[in-house]
C-alpha positions as CSV (number, residue, x, y, z in Angstrom):
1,X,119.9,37.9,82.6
2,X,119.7,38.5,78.9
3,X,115.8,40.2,78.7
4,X,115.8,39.5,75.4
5,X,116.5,35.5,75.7
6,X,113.6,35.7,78.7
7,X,111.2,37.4,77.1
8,X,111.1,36.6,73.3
9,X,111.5,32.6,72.9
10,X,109.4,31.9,69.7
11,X,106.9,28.9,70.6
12,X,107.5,29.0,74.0
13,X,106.3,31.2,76.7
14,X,108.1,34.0,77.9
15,X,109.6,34.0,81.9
16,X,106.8,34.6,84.4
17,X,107.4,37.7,86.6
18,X,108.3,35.4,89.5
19,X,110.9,33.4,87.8
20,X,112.3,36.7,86.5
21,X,112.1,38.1,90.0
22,X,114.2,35.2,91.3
23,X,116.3,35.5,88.3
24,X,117.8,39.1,88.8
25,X,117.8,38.5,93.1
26,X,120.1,35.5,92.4
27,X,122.6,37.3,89.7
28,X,122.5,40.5,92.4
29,X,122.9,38.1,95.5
30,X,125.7,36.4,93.4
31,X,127.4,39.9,92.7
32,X,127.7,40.9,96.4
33,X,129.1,37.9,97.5
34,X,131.7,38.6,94.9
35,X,132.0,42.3,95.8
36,X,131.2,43.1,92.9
37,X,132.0,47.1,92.3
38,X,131.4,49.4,89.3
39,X,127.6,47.5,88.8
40,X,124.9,49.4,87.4
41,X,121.6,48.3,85.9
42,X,119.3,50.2,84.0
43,X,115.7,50.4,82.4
44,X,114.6,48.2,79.5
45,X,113.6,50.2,76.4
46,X,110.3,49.7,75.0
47,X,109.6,48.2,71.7
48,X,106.6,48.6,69.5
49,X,103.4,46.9,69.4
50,X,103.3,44.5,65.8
51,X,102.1,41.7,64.5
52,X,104.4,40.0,66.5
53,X,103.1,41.0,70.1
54,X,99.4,40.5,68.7
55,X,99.8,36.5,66.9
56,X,98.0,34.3,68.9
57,X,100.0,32.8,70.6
58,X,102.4,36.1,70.2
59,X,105.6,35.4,69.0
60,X,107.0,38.4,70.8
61,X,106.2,39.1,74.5
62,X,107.8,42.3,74.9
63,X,105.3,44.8,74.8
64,X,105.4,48.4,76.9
65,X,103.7,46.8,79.6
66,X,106.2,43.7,80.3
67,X,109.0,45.5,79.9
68,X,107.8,48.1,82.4
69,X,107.1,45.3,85.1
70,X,110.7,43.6,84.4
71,X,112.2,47.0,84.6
72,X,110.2,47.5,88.2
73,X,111.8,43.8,89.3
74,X,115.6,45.4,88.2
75,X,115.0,49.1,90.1
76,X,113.6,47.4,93.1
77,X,116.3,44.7,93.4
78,X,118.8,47.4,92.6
79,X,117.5,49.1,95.4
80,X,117.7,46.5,98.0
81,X,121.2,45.6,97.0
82,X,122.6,48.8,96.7
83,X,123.3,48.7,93.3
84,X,123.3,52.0,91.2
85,X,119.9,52.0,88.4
86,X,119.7,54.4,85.6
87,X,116.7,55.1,84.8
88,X,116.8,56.7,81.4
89,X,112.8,55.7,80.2
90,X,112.8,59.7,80.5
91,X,114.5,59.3,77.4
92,X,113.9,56.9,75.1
93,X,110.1,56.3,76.7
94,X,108.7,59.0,74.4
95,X,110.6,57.6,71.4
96,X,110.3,54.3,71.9
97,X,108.4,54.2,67.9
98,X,110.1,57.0,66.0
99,X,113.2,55.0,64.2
100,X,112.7,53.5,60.8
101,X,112.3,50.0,61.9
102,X,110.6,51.0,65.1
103,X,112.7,49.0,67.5
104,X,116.4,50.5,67.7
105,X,117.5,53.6,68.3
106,X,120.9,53.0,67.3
107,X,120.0,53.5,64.1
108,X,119.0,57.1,64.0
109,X,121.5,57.9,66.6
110,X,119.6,61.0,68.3
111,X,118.1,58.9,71.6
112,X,121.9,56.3,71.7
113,X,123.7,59.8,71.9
114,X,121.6,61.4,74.7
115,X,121.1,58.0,76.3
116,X,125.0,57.9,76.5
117,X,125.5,61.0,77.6
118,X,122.5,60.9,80.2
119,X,124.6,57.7,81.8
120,X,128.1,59.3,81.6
121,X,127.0,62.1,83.6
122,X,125.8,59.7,85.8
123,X,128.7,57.8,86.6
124,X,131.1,60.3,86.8
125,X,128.8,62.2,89.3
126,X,129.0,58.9,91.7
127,X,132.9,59.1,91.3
128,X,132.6,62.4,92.4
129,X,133.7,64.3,89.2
């Protein structure tokens, strides 16, 4: 599923954990019965807390601790179906607020590169390189 679309519907409110849960299990059940190879998931970055997350109602759901809980849903999942996760929170965790609009990191470059590079490595150790 498309976190984004799930968690930031202005008006509305965001996907309950369970739905979510059932959400990921039926797209991972749905992979394996295709056989579905070269499938990896990974951890949801954070995003900062604004004026957004704090409206009442918030406009914006995705705060640190909903991301954290939908990112527990796709690790555990992953684990039951045997699908690779990359966990790379190591990473952009502590600089989840340090770019200039304090939501992507593409635009400063320094957490994308590592990020990439962290998830290379990654892959090519599971093919064995």
């Amino acid at each position: 599923p498309r976190n984004r679309k799930f968690m930031n519907l202005i008006g509305i409110s965001p996907i309950r954990f369970p739905h979510y849960f059932l959400e990921v299990l039926n797209m991972m059940r749905s992979l394996k019965a295709l056989n579905a190879t070269g499938v990896h998931f990974r951890s949801i970055h954070q995003n900062t807390l604004g004026d957004v997350n704090f409206d009442c109602p918030p406009t914006d759901w995705r705060t640190p601790p909903v991301l954290d809980r939908f990112t527990d849903i796709i690790h555990n999942l992953s684990d039951v179906y045997n699908f690779p996760f990359i966990d790379t929170d190591f990473i952009a965790g502590p600089m989840w607020d340090s770019n200039h609009d304090l939501m992507h990191h593409a635009t400063d470059g320094k957490v994308t590169k590592t990020e990439a590079l962290f998830i290379i490595e990654r892959l090519l150790v599971e093919d064995g390189y």
